[in-house]
N, C-alpha and C positions, 0 to 999 in steps of 0.2 A: 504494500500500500504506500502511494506516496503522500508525501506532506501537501498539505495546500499553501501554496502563497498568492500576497494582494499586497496593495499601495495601500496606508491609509495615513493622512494627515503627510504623507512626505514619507513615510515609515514605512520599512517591506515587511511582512507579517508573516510570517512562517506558522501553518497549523503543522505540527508533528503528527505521524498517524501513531505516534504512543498514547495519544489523546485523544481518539478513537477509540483505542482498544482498553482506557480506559472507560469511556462510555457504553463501549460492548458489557465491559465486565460490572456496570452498574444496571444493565438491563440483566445481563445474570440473574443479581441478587436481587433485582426485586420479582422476577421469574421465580427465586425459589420463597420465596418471601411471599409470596403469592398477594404483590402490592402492584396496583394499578402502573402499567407504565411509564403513563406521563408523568407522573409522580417523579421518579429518575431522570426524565427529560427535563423537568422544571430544572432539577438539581444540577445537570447537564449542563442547561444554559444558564444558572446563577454565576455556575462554577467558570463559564468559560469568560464571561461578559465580567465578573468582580478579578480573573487575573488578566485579561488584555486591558486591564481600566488602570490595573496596577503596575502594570509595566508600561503602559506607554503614560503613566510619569513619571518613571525613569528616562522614557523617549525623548520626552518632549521640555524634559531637564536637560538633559544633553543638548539638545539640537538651540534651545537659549544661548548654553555657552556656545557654540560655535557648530558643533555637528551637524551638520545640515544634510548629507549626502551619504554618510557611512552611517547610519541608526537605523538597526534590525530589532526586533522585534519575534521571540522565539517561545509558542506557549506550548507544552507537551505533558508528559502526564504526573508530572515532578511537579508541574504549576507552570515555572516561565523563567525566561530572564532575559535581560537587553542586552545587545552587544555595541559598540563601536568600537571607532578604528583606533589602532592604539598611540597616533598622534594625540587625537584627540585627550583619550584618558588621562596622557602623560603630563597634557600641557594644564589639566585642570589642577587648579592649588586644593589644600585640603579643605578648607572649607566649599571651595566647588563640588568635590566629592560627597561632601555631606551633604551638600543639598539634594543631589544627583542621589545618592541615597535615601533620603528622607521624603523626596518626593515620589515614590511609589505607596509609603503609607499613606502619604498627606491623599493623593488621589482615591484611594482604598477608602480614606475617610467621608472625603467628598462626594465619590458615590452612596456612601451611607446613608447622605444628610438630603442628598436624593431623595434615596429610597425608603426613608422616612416623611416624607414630603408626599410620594406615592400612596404610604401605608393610611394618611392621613386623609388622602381624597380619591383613598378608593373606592370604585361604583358597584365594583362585580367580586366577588369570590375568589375567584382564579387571579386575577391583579392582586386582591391584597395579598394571598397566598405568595405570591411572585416575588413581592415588596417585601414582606415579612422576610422570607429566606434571603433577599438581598442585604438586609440591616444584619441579621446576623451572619451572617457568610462575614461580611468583608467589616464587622467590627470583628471579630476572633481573626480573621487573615490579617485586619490591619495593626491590631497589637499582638498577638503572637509576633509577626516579623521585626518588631519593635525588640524583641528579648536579644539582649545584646551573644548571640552564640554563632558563631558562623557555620552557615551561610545565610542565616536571616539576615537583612538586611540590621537591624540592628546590631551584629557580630561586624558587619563592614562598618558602621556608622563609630562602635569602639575602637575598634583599630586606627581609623580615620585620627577619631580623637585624641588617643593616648598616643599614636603616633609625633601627632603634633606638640604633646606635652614633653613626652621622652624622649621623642627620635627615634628613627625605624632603626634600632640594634639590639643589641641581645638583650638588655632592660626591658624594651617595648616585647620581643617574643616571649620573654617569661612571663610579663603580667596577661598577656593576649591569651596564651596559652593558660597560666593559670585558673582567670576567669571563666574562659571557657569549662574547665574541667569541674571549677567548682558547682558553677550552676548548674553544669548536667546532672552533677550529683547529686546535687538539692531538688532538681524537677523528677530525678528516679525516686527521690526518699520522698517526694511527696506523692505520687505515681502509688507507692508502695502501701503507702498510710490511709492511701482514698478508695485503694480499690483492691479486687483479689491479686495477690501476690501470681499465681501461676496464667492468670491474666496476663500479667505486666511480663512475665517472662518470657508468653511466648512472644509479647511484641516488638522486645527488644531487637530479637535482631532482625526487624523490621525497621524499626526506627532506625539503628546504626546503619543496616544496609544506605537508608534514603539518602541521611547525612552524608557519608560516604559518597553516594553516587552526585547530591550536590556537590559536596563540597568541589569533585571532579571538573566536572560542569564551568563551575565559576571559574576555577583553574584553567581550565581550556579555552575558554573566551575572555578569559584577560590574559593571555599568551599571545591571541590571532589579532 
């Protein structure tokens, strides 16, 4: 299956077909769920509409400072993530990075306040339904990525930060590294304390696979 791509706002859009095959795999479960289809369609398109909304304010941060021609746009079944060229990345200062960071929540948010505004004046059943899953979709997508651990964007937004306090050397990788470690272990022990322990195990290495294959991800599009 191949990816789909499109122009939008200046931005090329890459659908990945891993984002497909996750929506195959949500008509699955609600197949054996024996729950109405569109039900998972809604979920479908919450899910695809609250992360194209939140990557392309990363786009369309980028293309302010100067990107105007190299900002891709890449959403699959991991969520998304933006690329530019790497003139571009280099030439941003740290606090341009922050913002370039900070503007995928901020939009994440803004769709919210939308879709609150929807939730408010809606006529029919199926729109409020629609609006309702958009508020909460993309307030949990937008502070979850807010938690400073990489690769949320808030793991990039620390880095940014403490970089510019310490200096990118081996001070700045040990605190980077350390916080990271520490809060994972703090969100496992609370993981642990909320819910069934043999739950949480088997999902761990799910979660570390994801990480993992983000963290990759980011890695590779800030090399190209």
């Amino acid at each position: 299956m191949r990816s789909i791509q499109f122009t939008l706002f200046g931005c090329e859009v890459n659908i990945s077909a891993s984002f497909f095959l996750l929506v195959a795999w949500l008509m699955c479960i609600a197949y054996e769920l024996n729950l109405p289809l569109w039900i998972m369609m809604v979920y479908a398109v919450v899910l695809f509409v609250s992360v194209l909304v939140h990557e392309f304010g990363h786009a369309l941060a980028f293309r302010w400072y100067g990107a105007r021609d190299c900002v891709s746009v890449h959403v699959h079944a991991l969520g998304g993530h933006t690329m530019a060229c790497e003139w571009c990345t280099q030439s941003l200062t740290s606090w341009q990075r922050c913002v370039v960071v900070f503007a995928g929540p901020a939009a994440g948010l803004g769709l919210t306040g939308g879709a609150i505004g929807l939730v408010l004046c809606a006529s029919t059943e199926p729109m409020y339904g629609l609006a309702t899953q958009l508020v909460l979709f993309n307030l949990v997508l937008s502070v979850t990525n807010l938690i400073p651990l990489f690769p949320l964007d808030g793991g990039h937004l620390m880095e940014e930060m403490t970089g510019w306090v310490l200096g990118r050397g081996v001070l700045w990788h040990i605190v980077t590294t350390f916080v990271n470690f520490a809060l994972t272990f703090a969100l496992l022990l609370a993981m642990c304390a909320f819910a069934d322990w043999h739950k949480v195990r088997d999902w761990l290495g799910v979660v570390q696979a994801l990480l993992v294959l983000g963290a990759n991800i980011q890695h590779t599009f800030a090399r190209s």
